[in-house]
N, C-alpha and C positions, 0 to 999 in steps of 0.2 A: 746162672748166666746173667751178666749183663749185657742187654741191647739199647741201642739208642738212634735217634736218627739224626744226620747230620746234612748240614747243607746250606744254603740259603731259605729263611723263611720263605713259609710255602711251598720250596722244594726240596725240601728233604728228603734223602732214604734212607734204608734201614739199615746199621749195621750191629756189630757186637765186639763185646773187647773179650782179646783171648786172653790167654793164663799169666801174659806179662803186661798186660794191659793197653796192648795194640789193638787199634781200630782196624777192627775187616768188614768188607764193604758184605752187604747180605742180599742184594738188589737184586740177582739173579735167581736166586733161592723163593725171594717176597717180594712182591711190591709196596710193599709198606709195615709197618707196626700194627696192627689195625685189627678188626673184625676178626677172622677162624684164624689168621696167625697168634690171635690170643687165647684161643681153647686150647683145651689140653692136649687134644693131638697135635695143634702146633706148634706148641712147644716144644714137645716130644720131640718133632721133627725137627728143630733148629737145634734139640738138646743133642739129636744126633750127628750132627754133623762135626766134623773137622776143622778147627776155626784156623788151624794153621794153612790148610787148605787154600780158606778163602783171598780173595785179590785182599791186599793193607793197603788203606789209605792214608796217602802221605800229607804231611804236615800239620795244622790245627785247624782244621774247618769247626766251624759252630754248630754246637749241639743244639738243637731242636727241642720241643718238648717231645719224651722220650715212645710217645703213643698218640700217633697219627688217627685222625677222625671221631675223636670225641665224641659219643651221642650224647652221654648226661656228663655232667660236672657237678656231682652230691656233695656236698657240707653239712657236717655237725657243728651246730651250737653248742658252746657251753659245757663240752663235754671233760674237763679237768676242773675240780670243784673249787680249787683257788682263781683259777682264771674267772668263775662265774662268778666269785668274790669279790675281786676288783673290776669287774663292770656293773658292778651294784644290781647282779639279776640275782633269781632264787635259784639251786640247783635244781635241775630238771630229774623230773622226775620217770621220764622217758626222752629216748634222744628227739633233739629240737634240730628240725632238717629245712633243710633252703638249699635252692640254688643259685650256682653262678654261672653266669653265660658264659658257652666255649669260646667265643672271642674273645675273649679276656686270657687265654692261655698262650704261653711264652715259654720259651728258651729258660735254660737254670741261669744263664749268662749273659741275656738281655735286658737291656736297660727296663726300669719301670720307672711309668709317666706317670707325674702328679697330673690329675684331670684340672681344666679349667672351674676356677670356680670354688678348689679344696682347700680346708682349712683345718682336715685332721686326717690325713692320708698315715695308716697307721700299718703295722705287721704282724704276721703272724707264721710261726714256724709249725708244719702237720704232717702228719703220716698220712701218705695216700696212699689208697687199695684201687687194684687195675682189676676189673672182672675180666676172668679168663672164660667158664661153661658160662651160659644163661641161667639166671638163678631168678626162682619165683615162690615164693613161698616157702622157701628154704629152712629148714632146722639150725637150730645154733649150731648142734655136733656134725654138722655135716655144713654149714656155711664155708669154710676154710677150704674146703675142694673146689669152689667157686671161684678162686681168685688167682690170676695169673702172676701177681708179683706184687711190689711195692715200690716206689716212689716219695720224693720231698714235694711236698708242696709249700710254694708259700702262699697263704692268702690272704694276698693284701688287701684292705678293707682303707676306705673312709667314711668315717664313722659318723661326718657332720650330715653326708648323704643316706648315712645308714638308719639314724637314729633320728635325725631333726628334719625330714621333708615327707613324715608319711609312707604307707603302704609297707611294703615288707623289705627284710635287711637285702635284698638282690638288689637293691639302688648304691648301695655302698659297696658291693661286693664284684661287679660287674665289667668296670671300666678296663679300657685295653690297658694289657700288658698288667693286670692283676691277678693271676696266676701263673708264675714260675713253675714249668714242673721238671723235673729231672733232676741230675745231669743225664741218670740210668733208670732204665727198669730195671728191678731184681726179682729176678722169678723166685717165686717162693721159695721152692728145695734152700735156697742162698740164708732165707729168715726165720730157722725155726721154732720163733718165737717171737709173734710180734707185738707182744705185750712184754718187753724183753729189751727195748732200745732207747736211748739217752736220744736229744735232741735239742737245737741251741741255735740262737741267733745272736749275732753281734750289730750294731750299728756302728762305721765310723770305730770297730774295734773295741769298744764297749759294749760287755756280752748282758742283755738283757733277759732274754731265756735261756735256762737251763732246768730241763724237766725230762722226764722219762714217762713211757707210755704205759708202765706199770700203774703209773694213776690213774690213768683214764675213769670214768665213771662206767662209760659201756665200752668192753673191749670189740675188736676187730670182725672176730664172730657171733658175737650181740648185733653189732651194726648191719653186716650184710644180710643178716637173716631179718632184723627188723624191717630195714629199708624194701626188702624183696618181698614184702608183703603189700606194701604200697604201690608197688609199681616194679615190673620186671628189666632185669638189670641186663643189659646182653655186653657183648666182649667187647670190651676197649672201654667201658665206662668208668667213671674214679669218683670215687668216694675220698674225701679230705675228711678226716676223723677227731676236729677237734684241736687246740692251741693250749701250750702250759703257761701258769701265769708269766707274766713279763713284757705283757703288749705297751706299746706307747698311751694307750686309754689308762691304764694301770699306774703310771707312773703321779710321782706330788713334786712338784706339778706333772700334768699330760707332757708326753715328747710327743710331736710329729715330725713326718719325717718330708725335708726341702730340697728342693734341689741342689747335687753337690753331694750328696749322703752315699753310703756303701753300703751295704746289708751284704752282711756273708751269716750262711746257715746251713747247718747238717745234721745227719740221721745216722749214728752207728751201720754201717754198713751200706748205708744208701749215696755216700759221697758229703759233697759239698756245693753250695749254692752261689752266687757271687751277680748283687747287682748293683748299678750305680741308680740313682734316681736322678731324673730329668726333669725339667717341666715340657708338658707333650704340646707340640706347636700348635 
């Protein structure tokens, strides 16, 4: 399945696209994306239903980020070993975890704001993993039943608040409207292999990334079981697993990205992303 939620930020509900890729409304069904509509019986339960059934909503309302109430926003460092090459760090030798605050998450198709102040507001194209059961100490061969679906994230970083003002990289990683996510959730059954999908970002049409999640250094189920030993992960929470080289830090010289700029980015099966950059009032 794909679901998503649509509406006016803030108010969004939940719906899903049927087999021709019609939007039906889900709102009667759930009140939201959210919490035990992400376990696996809720799924189940939306898997069961009749999408043609549902009301269709008409014309193009805006996609939301596709899972409502965020408790964590997890990030991997450095987790593609040429990416960790061109930021002049060493490969980790266990995954390198931060987070990023949930207000920072947006729409696959809302603008993103250069913050005041920035002078290397940068990209990054990732697979993100949506926990579906609560998972705690979880096993690697059994981590992948934990997870409700998948998602694009972008996480966009700037990197002169990330690297040059102290404390830890959540100062560059944090600012509104720097995490894109969507346009859909895809419930797992849709990705049987998520160590198995291509991935790319263009700026202004000029594709900088183009990498596949085959490289990763820790795959998908490496991560959720690492991560759920730190701290337990409950339903609706998103793990971003990491960027292929091609970031604007990367580049000779550096790009960063000004106002006026386009970022479009996608995930083999996950869609496509599309933002204009602002500078934020």
């Amino acid at each position: 399945m794909k679901l998503v939620r649509y509406g006016d930020a803030g108010r969004e509900k939940p719906g899903m696209l049927d087999g021709e890729g019609a939007l039906r409304d889900l709102s009667r069904i759930v009140d939201d994306l959210a919490g035990d509509a992400l376990t696996r019986s809720g799924i189940d339960r939306l898997r069961a239903l009749d999408a043609y059934a549902l009301p269709v909503v008409m014309g193009d309302p805006r996609l939301g980020a596709p899972v409502g109430r965020v408790g964590k926003l997890i990030c991997v460092g450095l987790n593609y070993a040429d990416h960790a090459k061109e930021s002049g760090q060493p490969i980790p030798e266990q995954p390198v975890i931060f987070m990023k605050a949930t207000s920072a998450i947006v729409g696959a198709h809302d603008d993103v704001l250069i913050p005041p102040g920035s002078e290397k507001t940068d990209w990054e194209v990732e697979l993100g993993v949506v926990i579906g059961d609560a998972a705690r100490n979880v096993p690697r061969e059994r981590a992948l039943k934990h997870v409700a679906g998948y998602l694009i994230v972008n996480d966009v970083s700037e990197r002169a608040f990330q690297f040059d003002r102290g404390g830890q990289w959540v100062k560059g990683k944090s600012c509104d409207s720097f995490a894109p996510l969507g346009p859909w959730l895809v419930t797992r059954d849709e990705i049987p292999d998520p160590q198995d999908l291509a991935l790319w970002l263009e700026v202004n049409g000029h594709r900088y990334q183009d990498g596949d999640t085959r490289t990763m250094i820790f795959d998908v189920a490496a991560l959720v079981s690492d991560i759920s030993r730190y701290m337990t992960l409950l339903p609706g929470d998103v793990i971003s697993t990491g960027t292929p080289p091609g970031v604007g830090l990367g580049q000779k010289p550096p790009v960063y990205l000004k106002p006026g700029d386009v970022m479009e980015l996608g995930i083999d099966g996950l869609g496509v992303q599309r933002q204009r950059v602002v500078a934020a009032p």
